[in-house]
C-alpha positions as a Markdown table, in Angstrom:
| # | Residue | x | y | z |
|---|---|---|---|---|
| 1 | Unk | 36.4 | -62.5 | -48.5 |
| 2 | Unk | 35.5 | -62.1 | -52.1 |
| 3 | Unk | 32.2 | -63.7 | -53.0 |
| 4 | Unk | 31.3 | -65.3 | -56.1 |
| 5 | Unk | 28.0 | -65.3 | -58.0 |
| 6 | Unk | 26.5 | -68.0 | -55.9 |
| 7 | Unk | 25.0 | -67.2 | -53.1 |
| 8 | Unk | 27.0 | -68.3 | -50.0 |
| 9 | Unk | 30.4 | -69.5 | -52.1 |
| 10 | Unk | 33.6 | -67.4 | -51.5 |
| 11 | Unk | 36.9 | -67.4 | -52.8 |
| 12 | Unk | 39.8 | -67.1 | -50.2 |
| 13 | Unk | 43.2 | -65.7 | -50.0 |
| 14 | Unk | 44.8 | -68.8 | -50.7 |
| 15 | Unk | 42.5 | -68.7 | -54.1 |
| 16 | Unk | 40.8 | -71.9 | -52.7 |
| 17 | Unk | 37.0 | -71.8 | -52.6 |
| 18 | Unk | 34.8 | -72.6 | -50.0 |
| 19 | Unk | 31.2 | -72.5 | -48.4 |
| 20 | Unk | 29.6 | -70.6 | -45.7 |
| 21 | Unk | 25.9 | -71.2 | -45.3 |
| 22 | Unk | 23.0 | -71.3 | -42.5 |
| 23 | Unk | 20.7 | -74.2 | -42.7 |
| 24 | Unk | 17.9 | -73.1 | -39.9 |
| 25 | Unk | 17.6 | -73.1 | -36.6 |
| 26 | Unk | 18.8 | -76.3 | -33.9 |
| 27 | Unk | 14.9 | -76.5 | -32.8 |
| 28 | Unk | 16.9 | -78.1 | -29.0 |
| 29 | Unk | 19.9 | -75.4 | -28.6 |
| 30 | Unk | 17.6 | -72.4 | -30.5 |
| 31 | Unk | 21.0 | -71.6 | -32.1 |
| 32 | Unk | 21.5 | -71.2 | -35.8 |
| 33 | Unk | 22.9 | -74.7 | -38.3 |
| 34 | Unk | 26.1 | -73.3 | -39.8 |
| 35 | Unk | 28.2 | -75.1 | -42.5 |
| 36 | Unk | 31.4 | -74.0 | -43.8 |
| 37 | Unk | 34.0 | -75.8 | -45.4 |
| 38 | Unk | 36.1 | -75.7 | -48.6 |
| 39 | Unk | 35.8 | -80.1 | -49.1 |
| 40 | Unk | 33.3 | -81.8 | -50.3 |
| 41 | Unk | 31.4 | -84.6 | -49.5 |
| 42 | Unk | 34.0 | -87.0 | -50.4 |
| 43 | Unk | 36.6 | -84.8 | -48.9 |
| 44 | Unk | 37.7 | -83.3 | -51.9 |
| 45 | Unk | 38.6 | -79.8 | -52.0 |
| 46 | Unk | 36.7 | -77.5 | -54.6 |
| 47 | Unk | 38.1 | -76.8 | -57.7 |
| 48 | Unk | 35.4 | -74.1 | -58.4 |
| 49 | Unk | 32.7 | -72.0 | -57.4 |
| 50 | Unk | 30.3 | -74.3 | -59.0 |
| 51 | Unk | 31.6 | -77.4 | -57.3 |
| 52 | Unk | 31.2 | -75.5 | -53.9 |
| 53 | Unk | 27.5 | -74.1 | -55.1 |
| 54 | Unk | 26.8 | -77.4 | -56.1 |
| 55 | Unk | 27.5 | -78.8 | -52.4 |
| 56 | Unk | 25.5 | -76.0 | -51.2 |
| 57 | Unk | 23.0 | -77.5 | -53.1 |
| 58 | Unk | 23.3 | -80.9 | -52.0 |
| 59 | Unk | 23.0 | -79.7 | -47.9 |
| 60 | Unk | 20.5 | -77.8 | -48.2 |
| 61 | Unk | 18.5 | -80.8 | -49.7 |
| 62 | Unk | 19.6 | -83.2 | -47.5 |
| 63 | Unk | 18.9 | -80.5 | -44.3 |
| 64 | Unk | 15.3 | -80.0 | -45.7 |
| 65 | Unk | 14.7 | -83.9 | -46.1 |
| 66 | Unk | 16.7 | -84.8 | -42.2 |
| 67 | Unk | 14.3 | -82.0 | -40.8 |
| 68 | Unk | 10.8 | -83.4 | -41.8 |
| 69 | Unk | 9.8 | -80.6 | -43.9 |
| 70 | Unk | 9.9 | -79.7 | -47.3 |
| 71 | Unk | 9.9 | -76.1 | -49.2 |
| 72 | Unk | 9.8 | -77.5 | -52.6 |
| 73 | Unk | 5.7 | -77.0 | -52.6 |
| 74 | Unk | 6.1 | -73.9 | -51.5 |
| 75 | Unk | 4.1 | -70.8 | -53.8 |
| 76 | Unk | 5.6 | -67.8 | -54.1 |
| 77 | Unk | 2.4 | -66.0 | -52.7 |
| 78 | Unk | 2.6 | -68.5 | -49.5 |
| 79 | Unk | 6.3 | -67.2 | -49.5 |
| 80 | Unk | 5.4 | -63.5 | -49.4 |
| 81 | Unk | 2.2 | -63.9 | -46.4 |
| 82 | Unk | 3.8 | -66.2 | -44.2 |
| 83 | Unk | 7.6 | -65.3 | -44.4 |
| 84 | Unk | 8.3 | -62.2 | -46.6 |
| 85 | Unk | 6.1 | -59.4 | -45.9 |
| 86 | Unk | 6.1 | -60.1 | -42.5 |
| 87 | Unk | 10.2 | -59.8 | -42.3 |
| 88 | Unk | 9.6 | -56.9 | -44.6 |
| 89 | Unk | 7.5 | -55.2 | -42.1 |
| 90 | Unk | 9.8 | -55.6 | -39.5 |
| 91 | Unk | 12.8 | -53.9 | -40.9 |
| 92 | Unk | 11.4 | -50.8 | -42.2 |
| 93 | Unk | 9.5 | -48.0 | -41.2 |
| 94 | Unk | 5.8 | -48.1 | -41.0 |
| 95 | Unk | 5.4 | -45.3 | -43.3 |
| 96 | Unk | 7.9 | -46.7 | -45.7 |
| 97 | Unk | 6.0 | -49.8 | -45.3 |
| 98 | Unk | 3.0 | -48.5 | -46.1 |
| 99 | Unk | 4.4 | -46.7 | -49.2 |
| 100 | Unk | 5.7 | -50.0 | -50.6 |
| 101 | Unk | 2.4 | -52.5 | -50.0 |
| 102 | Unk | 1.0 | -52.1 | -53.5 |
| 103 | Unk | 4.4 | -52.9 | -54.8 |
| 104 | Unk | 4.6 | -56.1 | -52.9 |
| 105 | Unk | 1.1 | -56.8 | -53.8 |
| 106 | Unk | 1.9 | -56.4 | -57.3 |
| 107 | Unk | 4.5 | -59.4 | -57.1 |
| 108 | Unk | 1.7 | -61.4 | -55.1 |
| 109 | Unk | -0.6 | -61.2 | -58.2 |
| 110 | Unk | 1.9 | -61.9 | -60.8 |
| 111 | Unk | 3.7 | -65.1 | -59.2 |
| 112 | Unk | 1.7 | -65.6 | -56.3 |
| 113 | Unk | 0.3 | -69.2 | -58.0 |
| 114 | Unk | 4.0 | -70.5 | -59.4 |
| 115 | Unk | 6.2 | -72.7 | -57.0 |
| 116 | Unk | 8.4 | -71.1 | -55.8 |
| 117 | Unk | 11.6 | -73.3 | -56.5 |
| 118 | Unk | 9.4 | -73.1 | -60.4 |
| 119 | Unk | 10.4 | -69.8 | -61.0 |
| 120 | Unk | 12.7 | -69.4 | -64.0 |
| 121 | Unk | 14.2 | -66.5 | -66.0 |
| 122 | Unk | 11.4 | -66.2 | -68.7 |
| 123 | Unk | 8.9 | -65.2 | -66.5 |
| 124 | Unk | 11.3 | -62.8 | -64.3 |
| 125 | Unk | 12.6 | -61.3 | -67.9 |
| 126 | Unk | 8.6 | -61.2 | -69.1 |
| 127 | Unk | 7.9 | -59.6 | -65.7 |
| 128 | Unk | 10.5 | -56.6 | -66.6 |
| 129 | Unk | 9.3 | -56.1 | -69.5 |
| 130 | Unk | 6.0 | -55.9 | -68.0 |
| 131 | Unk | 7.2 | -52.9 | -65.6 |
| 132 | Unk | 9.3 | -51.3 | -68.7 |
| 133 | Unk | 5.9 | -51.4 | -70.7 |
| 134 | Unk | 2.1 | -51.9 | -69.9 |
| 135 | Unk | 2.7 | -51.0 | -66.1 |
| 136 | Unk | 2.7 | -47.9 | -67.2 |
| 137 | Unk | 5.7 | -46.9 | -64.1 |
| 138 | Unk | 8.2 | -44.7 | -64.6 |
| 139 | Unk | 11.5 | -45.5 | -65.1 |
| 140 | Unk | 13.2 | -44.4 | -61.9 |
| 141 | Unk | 9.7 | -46.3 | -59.9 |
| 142 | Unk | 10.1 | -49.6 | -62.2 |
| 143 | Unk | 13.4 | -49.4 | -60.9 |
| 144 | Unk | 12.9 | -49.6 | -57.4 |
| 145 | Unk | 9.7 | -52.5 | -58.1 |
| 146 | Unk | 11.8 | -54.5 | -59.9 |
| 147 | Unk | 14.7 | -53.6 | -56.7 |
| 148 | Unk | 12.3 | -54.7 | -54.5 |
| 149 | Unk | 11.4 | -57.8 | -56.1 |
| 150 | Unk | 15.0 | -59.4 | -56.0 |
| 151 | Unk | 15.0 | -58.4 | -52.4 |
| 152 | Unk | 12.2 | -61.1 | -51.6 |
| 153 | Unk | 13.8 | -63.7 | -53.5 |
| 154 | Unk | 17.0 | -62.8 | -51.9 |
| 155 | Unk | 15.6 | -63.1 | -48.8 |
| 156 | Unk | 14.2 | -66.5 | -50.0 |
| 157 | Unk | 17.8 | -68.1 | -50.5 |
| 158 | Unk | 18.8 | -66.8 | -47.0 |
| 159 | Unk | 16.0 | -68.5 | -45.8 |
| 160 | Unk | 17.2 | -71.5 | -47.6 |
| 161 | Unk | 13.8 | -72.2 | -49.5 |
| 162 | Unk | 16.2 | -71.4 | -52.9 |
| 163 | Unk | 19.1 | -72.4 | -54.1 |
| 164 | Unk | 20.0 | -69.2 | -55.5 |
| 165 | Unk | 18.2 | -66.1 | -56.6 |
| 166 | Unk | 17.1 | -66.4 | -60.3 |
| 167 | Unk | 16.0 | -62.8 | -61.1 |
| 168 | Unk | 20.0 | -62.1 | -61.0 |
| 169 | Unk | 20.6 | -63.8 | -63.8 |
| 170 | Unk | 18.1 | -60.8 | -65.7 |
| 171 | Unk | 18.9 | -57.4 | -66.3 |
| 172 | Unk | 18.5 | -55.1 | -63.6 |
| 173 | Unk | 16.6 | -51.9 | -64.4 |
| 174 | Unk | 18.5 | -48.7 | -64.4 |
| 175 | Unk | 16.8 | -45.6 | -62.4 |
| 176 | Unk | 17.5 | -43.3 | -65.6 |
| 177 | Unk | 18.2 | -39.4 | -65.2 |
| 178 | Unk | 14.4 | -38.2 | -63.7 |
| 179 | Unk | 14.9 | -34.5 | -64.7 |
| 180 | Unk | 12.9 | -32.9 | -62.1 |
| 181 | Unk | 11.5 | -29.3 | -62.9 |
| 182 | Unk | 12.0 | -26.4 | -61.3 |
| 183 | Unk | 11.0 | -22.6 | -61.4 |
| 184 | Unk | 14.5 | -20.0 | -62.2 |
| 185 | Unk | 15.0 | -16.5 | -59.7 |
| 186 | Unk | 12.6 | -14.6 | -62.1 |
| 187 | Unk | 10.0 | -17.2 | -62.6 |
| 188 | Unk | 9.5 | -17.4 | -58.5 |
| 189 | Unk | 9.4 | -13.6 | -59.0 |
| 190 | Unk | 6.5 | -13.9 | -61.0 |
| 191 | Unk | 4.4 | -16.5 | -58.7 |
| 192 | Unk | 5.3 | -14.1 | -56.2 |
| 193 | Unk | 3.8 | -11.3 | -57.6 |
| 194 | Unk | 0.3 | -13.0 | -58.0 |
| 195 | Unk | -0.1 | -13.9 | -54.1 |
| 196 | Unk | -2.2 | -11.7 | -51.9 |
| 197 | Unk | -0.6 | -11.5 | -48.9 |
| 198 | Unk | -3.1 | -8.8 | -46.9 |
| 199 | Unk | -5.2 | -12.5 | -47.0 |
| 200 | Unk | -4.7 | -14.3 | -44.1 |
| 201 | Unk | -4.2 | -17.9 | -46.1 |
| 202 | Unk | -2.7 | -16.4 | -48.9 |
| 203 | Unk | -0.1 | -15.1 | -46.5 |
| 204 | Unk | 0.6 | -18.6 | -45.2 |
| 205 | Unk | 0.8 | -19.5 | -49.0 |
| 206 | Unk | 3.5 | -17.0 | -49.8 |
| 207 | Unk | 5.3 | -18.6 | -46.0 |
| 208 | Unk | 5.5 | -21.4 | -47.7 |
| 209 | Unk | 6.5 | -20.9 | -51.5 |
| 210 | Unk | 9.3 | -18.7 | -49.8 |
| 211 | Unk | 10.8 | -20.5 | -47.3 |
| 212 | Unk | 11.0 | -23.3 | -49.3 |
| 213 | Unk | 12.3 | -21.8 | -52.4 |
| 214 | Unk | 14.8 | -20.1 | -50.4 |
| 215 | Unk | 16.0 | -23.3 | -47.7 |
| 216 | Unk | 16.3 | -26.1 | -49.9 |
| 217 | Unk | 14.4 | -28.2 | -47.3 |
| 218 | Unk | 12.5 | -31.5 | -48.0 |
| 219 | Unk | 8.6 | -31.0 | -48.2 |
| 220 | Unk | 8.2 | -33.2 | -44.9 |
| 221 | Unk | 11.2 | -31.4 | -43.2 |
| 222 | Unk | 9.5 | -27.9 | -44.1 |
| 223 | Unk | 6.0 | -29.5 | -43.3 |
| 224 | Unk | 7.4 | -30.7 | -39.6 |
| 225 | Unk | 9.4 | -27.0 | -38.7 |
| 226 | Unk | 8.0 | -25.9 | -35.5 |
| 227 | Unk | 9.0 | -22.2 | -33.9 |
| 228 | Unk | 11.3 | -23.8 | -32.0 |
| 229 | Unk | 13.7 | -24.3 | -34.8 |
| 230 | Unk | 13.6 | -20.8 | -35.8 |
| 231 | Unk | 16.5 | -19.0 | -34.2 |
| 232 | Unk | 16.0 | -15.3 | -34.8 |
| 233 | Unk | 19.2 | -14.3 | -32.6 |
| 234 | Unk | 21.7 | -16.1 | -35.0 |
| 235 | Unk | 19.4 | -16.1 | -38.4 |
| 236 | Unk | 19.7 | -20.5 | -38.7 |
| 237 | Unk | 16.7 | -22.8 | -39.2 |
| 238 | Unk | 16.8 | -26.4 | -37.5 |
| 239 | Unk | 16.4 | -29.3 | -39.4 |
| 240 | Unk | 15.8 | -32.1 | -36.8 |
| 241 | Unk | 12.2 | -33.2 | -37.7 |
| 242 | Unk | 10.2 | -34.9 | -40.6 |
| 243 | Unk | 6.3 | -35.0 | -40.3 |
| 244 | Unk | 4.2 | -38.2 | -42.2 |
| 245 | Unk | 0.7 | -36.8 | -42.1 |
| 246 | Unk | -2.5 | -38.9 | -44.0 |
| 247 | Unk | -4.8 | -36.0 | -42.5 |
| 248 | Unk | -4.9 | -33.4 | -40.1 |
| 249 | Unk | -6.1 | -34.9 | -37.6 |
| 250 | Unk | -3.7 | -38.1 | -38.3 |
| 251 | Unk | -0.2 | -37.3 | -38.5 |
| 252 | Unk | 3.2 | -38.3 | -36.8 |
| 253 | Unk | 6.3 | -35.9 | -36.1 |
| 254 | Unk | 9.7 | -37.6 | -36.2 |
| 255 | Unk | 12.7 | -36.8 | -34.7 |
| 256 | Unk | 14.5 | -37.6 | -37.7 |
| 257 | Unk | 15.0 | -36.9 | -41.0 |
| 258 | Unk | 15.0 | -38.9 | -44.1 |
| 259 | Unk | 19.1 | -39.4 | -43.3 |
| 260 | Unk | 20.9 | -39.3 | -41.1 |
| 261 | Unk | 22.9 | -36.2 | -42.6 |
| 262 | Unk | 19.2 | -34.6 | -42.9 |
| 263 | Unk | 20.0 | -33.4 | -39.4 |
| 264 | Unk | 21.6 | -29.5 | -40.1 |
| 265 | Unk | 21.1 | -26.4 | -38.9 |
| 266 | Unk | 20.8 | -24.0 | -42.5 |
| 267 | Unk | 21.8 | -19.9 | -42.2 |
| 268 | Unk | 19.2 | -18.2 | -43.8 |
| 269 | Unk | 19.1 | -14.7 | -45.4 |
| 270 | Unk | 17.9 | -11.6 | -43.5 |
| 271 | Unk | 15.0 | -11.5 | -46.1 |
| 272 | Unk | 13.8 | -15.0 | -45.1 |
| 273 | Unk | 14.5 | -14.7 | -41.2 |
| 274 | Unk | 12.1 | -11.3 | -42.0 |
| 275 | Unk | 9.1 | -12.5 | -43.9 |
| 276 | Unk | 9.4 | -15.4 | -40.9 |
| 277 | Unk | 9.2 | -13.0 | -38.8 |
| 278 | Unk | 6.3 | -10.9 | -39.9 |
| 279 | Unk | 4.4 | -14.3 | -40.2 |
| 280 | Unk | 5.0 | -15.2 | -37.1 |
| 281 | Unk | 3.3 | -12.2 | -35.6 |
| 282 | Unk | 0.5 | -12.6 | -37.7 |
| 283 | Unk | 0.0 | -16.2 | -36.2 |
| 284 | Unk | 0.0 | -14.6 | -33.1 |
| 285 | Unk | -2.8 | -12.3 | -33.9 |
| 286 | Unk | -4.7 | -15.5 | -34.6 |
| 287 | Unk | -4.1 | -17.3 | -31.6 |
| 288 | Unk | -1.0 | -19.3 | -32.5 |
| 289 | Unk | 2.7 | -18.6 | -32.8 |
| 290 | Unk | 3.6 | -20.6 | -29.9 |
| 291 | Unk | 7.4 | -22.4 | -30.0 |
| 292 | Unk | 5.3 | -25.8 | -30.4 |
| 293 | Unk | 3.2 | -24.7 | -32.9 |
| 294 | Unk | 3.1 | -25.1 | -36.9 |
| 295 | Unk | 5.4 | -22.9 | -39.0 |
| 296 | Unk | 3.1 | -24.2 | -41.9 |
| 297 | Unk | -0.5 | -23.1 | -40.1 |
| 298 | Unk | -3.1 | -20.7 | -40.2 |
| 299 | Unk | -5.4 | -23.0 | -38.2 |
| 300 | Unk | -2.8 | -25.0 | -35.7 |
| 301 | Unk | -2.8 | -28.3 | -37.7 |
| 302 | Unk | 0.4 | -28.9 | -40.3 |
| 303 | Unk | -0.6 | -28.7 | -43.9 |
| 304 | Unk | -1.1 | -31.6 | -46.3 |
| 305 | Unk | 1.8 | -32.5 | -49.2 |
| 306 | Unk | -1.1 | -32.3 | -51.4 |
| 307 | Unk | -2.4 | -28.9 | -50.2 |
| 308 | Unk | 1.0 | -27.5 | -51.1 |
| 309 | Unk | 0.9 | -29.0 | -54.2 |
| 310 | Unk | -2.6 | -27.0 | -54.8 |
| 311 | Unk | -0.8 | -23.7 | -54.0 |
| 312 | Unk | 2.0 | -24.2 | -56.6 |
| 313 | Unk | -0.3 | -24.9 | -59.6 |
| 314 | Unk | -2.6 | -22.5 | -58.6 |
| 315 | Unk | -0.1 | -19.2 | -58.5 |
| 316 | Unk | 1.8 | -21.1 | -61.4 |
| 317 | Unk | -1.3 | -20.8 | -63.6 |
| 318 | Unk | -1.7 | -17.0 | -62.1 |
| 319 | Unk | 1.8 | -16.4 | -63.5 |
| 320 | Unk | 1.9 | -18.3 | -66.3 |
| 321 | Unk | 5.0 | -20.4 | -65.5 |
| 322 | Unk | 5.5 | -24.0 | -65.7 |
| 323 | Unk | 3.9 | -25.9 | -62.3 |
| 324 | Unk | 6.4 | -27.6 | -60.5 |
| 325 | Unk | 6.4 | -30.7 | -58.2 |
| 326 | Unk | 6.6 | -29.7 | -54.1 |
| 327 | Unk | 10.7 | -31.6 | -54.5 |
| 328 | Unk | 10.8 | -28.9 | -57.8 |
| 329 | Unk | 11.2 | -26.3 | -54.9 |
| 330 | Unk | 14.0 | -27.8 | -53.7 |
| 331 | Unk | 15.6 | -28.3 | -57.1 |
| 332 | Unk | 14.7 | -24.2 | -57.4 |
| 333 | Unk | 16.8 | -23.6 | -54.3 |
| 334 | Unk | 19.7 | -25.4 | -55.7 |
| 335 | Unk | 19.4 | -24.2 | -59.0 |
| 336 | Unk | 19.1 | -20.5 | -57.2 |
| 337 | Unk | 22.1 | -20.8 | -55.5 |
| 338 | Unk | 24.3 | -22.5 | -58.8 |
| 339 | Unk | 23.6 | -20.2 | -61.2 |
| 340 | Unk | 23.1 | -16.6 | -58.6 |
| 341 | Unk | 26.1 | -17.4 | -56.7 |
| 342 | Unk | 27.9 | -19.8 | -58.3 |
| 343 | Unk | 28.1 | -22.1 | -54.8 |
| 344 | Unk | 30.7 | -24.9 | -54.6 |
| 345 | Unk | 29.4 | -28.9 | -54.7 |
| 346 | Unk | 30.4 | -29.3 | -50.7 |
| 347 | Unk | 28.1 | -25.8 | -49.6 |
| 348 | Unk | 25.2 | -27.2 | -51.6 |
| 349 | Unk | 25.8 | -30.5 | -50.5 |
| 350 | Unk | 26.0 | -29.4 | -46.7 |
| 351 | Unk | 22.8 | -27.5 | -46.9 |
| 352 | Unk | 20.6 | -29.8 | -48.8 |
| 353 | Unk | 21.4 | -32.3 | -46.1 |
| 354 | Unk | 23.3 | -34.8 | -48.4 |
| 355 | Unk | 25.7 | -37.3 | -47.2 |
| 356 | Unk | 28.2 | -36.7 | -49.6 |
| 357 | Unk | 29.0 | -34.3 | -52.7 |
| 358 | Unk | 28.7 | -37.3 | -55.1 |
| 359 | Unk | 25.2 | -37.6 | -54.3 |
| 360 | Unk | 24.5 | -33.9 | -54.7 |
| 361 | Unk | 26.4 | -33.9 | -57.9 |
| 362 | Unk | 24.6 | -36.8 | -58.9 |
| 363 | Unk | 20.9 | -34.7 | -58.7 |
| 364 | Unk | 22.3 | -31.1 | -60.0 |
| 365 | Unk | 25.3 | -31.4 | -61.9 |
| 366 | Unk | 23.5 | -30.1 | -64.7 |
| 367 | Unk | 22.6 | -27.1 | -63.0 |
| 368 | Unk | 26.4 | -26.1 | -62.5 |
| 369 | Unk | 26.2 | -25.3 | -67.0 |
| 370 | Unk | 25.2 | -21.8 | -66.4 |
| 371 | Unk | 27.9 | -21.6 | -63.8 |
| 372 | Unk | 30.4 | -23.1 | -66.6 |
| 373 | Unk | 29.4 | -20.3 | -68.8 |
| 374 | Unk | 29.9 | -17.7 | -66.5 |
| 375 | Unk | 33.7 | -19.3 | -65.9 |
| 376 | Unk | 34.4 | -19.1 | -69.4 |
| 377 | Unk | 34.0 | -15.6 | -69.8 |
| 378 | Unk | 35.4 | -14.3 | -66.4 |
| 379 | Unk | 38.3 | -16.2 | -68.2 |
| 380 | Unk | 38.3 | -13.9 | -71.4 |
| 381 | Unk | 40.8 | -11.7 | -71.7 |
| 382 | Unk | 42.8 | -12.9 | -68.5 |
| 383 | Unk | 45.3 | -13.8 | -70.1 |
| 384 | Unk | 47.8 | -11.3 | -71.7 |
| 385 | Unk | 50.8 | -11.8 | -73.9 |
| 386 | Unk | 52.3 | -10.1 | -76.6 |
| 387 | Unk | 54.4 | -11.9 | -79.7 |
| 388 | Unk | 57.9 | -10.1 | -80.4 |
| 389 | Unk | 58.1 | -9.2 | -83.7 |
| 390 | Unk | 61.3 | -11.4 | -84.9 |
| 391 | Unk | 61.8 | -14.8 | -83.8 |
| 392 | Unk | 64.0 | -15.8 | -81.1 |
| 393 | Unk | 65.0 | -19.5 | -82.0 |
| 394 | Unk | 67.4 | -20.5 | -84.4 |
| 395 | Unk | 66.2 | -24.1 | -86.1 |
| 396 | Unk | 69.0 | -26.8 | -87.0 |
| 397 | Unk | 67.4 | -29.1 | -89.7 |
| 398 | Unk | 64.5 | -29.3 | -91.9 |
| 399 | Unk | 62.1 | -27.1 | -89.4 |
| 400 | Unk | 62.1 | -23.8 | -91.8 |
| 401 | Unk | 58.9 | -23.8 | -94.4 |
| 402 | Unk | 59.8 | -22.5 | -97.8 |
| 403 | Unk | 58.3 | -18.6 | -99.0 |
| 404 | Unk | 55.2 | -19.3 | -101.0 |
| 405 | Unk | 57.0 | -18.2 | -104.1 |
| 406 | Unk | 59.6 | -21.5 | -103.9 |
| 407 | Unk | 56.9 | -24.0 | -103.0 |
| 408 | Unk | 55.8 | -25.0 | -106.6 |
């Protein structure tokens, strides 16, 4: 059914409004309170949302009161320990909840003293300013803060300690276009001429640069490729895996990728499936080489995000190209393939792991210019004609123009 603005207030088919809201739990039965109805207290059916929000209202107050406890005390920072964050925790990831702790912390220090059922719109709007401003975030990370941030007050209306959620009534906070850089065919060209690869490491440096410039695969997916998913025979390159790592020592390797559409197998060039190759039987030399072991190692450990990201900038510099993030490789790949090959939205989208073309379009469409441009002029001069020399349509009224001489 068609919801409304407030939460748990729906409009029906017959256009009549009604309620459908969970109060708790039935502490004897362990089964959850649920009220739904399109009347009133008095029996009255609603005439509007706001006459069924407003009995929302009025149950929830009367449930809180009947069950010997109150929530109207309640901080927000007592919210976030004892309910939130550890509900949070529970639904994600541990890395992903790791990665969003200061975030939550953040919200802790900034309302963690103000009732909760006290928080109005000045201080959510004065928060996003905050984030837009002296936060100093980004646009795209401000975005997912001040995301998260109506998520636990969200959470706090299911939970039925508010009425209704009032950051919703502020502005939410667009991601913006990130633009993210990326090196072109002959600026990889370049870093590749400055890397050494008679050098052991160095070897393993160009591995990487390569591989990654010429799969499109996520840092953690590259970082996670064992031997295994190199299949020589039919030139492809599994993508089943994504590593977290914090160190060496202390790292994780998922059979999963960051979607579910993350899981592809990618053909790869003969190039590619030779410098992997050749690599590999250097490994060997040393010791590894192994289907279980490391495409990324000289030393049998996976390498570090940030160790990759000391590789790019230092060759960059070498070059004297533009350093790139370790995502920018992946935007390279992309941007190889658009503007070298001219690939179609669904191939890219395929082998970048993507659920859907819209998304791909979404993070490249403004790679496909040079493509555009290279339409246009396969387009010059394919179309021929020729103009007889008389015309061949006789005009009934006022269509014929006067000779220059009579128009005076």
């Amino acid at each position: 059914m068609p919801k409304t603005k407030f939460a748990g207030v729906y409009s029906g088919q017959n256009g009549r409004y009604y309620y459908d809201i969970q109060l708790g739990v039935d502490e004897s039965t362990g089964k959850r309170i649920r009220k739904k109805s399109q009347k009133d207290a008095d029996g009255q059916l609603f005439k509007s949302a706001t006459a069924a929000h407003k009995e929302v209202v009025r149950l929830k107050a009367e449930f809180d009161r009947e069950s010997g406890h109150t929530v109207y005390a309640l901080t927000y920072g007592v919210y976030m320990r004892k309910s939130y964050i550890p509900a949070y925790q529970a639904s994600v990831q541990k890395e992903t909840f790791e990665t969003r702790k200061t975030a939550l912390n953040v919200f802790v220090q900034k309302f963690g003293d103000v009732e909760l059922r006290k928080l109005d719109v000045r201080q959510v709007q004065g928060f996003r300013n905050w984030l837009l401003t002296d936060a100093g975030y980004s646009q795209s990370y401000a975005s997912l803060v001040f995301g998260m941030f109506r998520k636990s007050l969200d959470f706090a209306v299911e939970m039925n300690y508010l009425p209704s959620n009032v950051s919703k009534r502020v502005k939410a906070i667009s991601k913006g276009r990130a633009t993210v850089p990326y090196w072109t065919k002959s600026e990889f060209q370049t870093v590749l001429n400055q890397i050494c690869t008679s050098d052991y490491y160095e070897h393993l440096n160009f591995v990487m640069l390569y591989v990654y410039f010429m799969t499109g695969v996520r840092v953690n997916e590259g970082m996670a490729l064992q031997w295994a998913d190199v299949d020589f025979t039919h030139a492809q390159l599994r993508v089943t895996h994504m590593l977290v790592i914090k160190t060496k020592q202390n790292w994780k390797r998922h059979d999963y990728t960051k979607t579910d559409s993350g899981l592809r197998t990618i053909s790869i060039d003969r190039d590619t499936l030779k410098v992997l190759r050749v690599w590999k039987k250097r490994q060997t030399q040393n010791g590894f080489g192994k289907q279980d072991d490391f495409v990324f190692s000289y030393d049998g450990s996976p390498m570090l995000k940030s160790t990759l990201m000391r590789i790019i900038h230092r060759y960059a510099k070498l070059a004297n190209v533009h350093p790139i993030q370790g995502k920018g490789l992946r935007h390279s790949h992309a941007s190889y393939l658009i503007n070298e090959f001219n690939v179609s939205v669904l191939v890219l989208s395929k082998r970048l792991g993507h659920s859907s073309p819209e998304i791909t379009l979404r993070h490249y469409a403004h790679m496909y210019v040079g493509a555009d441009k290279e339409l246009a002029q396969m387009m010059s001069g394919h179309i021929t004609y020729a103009a007889p020399k008389e015309s061949k349509v006789k005009f009934n009224g006022n269509q014929v123009v006067a000779p220059p001489q009579l128009r005076q």
